[in-house]
C-alpha positions in Angstrom: 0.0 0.0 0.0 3.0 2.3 -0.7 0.5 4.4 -2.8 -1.6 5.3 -0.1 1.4 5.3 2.9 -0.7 2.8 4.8 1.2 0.1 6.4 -0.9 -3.1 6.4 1.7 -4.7 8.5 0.7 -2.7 11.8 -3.2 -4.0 11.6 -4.0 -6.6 13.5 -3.6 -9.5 10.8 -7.0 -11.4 11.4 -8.7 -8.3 11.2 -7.4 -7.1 8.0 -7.3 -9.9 6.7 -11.4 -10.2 7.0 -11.6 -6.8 5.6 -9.3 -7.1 2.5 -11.2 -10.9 1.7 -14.5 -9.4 1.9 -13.6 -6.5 -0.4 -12.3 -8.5 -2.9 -15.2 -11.4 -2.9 -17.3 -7.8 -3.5 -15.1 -7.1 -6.7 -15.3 -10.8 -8.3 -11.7 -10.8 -7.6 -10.0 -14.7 -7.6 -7.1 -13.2 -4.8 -5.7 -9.6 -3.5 -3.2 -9.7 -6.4 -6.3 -10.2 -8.8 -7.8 -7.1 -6.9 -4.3 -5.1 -7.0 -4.3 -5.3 -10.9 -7.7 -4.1 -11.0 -7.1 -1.2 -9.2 -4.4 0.1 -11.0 -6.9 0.8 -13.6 -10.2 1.8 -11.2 -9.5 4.7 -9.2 -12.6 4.7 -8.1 -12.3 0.8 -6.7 -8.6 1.9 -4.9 -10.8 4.7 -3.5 -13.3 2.1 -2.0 -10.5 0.0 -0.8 -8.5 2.3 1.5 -11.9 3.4 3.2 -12.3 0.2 3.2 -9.9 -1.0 5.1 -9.5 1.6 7.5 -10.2 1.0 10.8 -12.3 3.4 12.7 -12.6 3.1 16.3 -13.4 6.0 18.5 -15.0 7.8 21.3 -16.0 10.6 23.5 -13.1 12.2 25.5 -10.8 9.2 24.5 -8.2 9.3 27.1 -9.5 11.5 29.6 -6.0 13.2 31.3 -4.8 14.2 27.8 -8.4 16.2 27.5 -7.6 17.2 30.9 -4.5 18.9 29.8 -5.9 20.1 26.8 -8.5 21.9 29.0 -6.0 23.2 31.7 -2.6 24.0 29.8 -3.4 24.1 25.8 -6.3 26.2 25.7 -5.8 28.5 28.2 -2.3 29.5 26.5 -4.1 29.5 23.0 -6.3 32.0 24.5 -3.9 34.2 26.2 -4.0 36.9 23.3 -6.9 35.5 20.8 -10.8 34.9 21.3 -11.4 33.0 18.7 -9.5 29.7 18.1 -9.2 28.0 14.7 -8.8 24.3 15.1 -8.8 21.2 12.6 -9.6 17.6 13.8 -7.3 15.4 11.0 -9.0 11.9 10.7 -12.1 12.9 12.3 -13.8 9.6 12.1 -17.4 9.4 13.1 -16.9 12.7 14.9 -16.5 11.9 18.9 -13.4 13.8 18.6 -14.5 17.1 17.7 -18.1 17.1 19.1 -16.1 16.7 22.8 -13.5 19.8 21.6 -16.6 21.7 20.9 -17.9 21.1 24.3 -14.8 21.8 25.9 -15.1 24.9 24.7 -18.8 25.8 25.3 -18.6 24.8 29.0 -15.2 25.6 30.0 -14.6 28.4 28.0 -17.9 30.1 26.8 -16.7 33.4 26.0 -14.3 32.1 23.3 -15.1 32.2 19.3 -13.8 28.4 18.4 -14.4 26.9 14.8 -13.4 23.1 14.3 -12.8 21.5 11.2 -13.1 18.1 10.8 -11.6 15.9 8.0 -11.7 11.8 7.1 -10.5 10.4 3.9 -14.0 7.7 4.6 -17.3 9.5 2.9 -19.8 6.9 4.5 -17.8 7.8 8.5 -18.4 11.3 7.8 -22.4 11.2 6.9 -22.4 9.0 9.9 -20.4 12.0 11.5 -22.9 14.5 10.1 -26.1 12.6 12.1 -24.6 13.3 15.4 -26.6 10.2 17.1 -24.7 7.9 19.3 -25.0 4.8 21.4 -24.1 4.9 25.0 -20.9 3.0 25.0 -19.0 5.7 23.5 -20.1 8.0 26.2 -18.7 6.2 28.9 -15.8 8.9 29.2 -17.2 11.6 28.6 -17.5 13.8 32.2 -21.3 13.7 33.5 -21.4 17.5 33.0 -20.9 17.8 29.4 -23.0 14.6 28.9 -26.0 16.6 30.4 -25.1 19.7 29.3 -25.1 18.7 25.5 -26.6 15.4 24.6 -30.7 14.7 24.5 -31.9 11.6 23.9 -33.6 10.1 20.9 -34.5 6.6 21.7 -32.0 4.4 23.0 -29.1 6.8 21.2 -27.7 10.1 22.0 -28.2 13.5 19.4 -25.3 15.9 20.5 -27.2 19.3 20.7 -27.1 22.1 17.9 -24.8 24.5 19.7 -22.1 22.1 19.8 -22.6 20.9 16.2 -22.9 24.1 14.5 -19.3 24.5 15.7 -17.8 21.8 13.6 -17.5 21.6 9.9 -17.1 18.1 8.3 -15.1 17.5 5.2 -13.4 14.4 3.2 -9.9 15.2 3.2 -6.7 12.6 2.4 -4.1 13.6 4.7 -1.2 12.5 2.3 -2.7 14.5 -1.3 -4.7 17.0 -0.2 -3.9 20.9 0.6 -3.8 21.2 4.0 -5.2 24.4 5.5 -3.1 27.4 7.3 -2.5 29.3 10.5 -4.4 26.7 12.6 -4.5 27.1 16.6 -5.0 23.4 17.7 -4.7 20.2 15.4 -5.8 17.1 16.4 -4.5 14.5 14.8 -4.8 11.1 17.8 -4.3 7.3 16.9 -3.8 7.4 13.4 -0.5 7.7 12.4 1.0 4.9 14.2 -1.2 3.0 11.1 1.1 5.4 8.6 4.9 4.2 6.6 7.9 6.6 8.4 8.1 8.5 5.2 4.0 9.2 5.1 4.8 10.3 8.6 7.3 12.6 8.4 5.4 14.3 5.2 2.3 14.6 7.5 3.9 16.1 10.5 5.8 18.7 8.6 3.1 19.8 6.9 1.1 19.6 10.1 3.6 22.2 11.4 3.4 24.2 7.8 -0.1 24.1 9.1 -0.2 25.8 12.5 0.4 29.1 13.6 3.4 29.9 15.4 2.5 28.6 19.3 0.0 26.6 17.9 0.1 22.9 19.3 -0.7 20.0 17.4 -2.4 17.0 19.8 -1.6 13.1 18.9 -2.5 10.2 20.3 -0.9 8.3 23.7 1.7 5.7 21.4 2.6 8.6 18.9 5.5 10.6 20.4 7.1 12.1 17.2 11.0 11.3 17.4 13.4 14.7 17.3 10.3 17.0 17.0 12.7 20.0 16.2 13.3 18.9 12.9 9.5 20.0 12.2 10.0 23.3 14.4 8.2 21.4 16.8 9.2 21.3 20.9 6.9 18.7 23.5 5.1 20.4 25.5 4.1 17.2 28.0 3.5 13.6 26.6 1.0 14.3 24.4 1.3 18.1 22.9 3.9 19.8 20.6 4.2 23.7 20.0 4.8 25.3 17.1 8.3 27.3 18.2 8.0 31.3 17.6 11.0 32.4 15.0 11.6 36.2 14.0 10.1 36.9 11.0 8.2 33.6 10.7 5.5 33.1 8.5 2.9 30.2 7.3 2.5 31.6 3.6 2.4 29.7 1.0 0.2 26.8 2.3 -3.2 26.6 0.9 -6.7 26.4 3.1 -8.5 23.5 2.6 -11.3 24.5 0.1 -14.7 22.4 0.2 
């Protein structure tokens, strides 16, 4: 999958192996090397495959004392001379991730202008995204305060309330071909790249730092330390957090927004 920069190898085997035999079987395809020829002339089929196979498993507040430290360290830096924070949630999935940074926001820090973008290379994760309804096991995180506070019932599921969706914008983005967006605040960007090749890596976290403003920070997930951060003007801020370091003169021109 050198194409795409996903390495296979870091799935758990029985897992993708179910995924890569059913998608095949729904191709007519005799084997994977049957389906590999085929999609080197069906972009539209190597499209379907890599949402296909990637695994999206998620939710609400996902490793609570990294929130906590978003909520008590990050944000109240980012908001030391700003009150409106730009932020952009990179492989979004089915949205728990940026519904609970808009409710961050609304209850800890109401007086604050926040906009949240949220990307996924998968178009069927992000409708699903979009509906905002949720079953009760991916709540089980998420602090009793913002669980009342913004979620209303619909059956046996969970609607996250208006205020906290009109904050968030969903869009289908490919982290490795598509323009990535400028002068960002906070990036998200949590338990995904430990699924990436080194080299997809290291173009995604350079950009990522092309990306953010100077003192921005860019959040990742709990096994995805980045290794000599400085090369991408990066410095650790915690386990969890890297700033963007302030340089004279410094700029983020030259990197395209993402357009919709």
């Amino acid at each position: 999958m050198k194409k795409s920069g996903i390495d296979l190898s870091l799935y758990k085997e029985e897992q993708m192996k179910r995924r890569i035999i059913s998608f095949y079987q729904k191709y007519g395809a005799s084997g994977f090397s049957d389906a590999s020829r085929m999609m080197e002339n069906d972009p539209e089929m190597y499209k379907f495959f890599v949402e296909h196979i990637t695994i999206n498993v998620t939710e609400f507040y996902r490793s609570p004392e990294q929130w906590k430290q978003l909520r008590n360290s990050i944000i109240p830096e980012l908001i030391l001379d700003t009150k409106k924070v730009n932020c952009w949630s990179a492989a979004c999935s089915s949205g728990e991730e940026p519904y609970s940074l808009s409710m961050v926001f609304a209850y800890n820090f109401p007086g604050i202008q926040v906009s949240i973008l949220a990307t996924d290379l998968d178009s069927a994760i992000l409708d699903q995204a979009q509906l905002a309804i949720y079953p009760q096991n991916v709540l089980r995180r998420l602090p009793l305060m913002l669980r009342e506070g913004y979620l209303l019932p619909q059956g046996m599921e969970w609607k996250v309330a208006s205020q906290i969706r009109e904050q968030v914008e969903f869009r289908k983005h490919n982290l490795l071909s598509d323009p990535f967006g400028s002068d960002h605040d906070l990036i998200l960007c949590r338990n995904v790249m430990i699924y990436f090749t080194e080299e997809a890596k290291h173009q995604i976290y350079a950009r990522f730092s092309a990306s953010l403003r100077e003192g921005g920070f860019l959040f990742v997930g709990g096994t995805e330390q980045i290794n000599n951060p400085g090369r991408y003007a990066l410095e650790a801020v915690g386990s969890f957090f890297y700033r963007k370091k302030r340089t004279p003169g410094g700029t983020n021109e030259g990197n395209p927004r993402i357009n919709g």
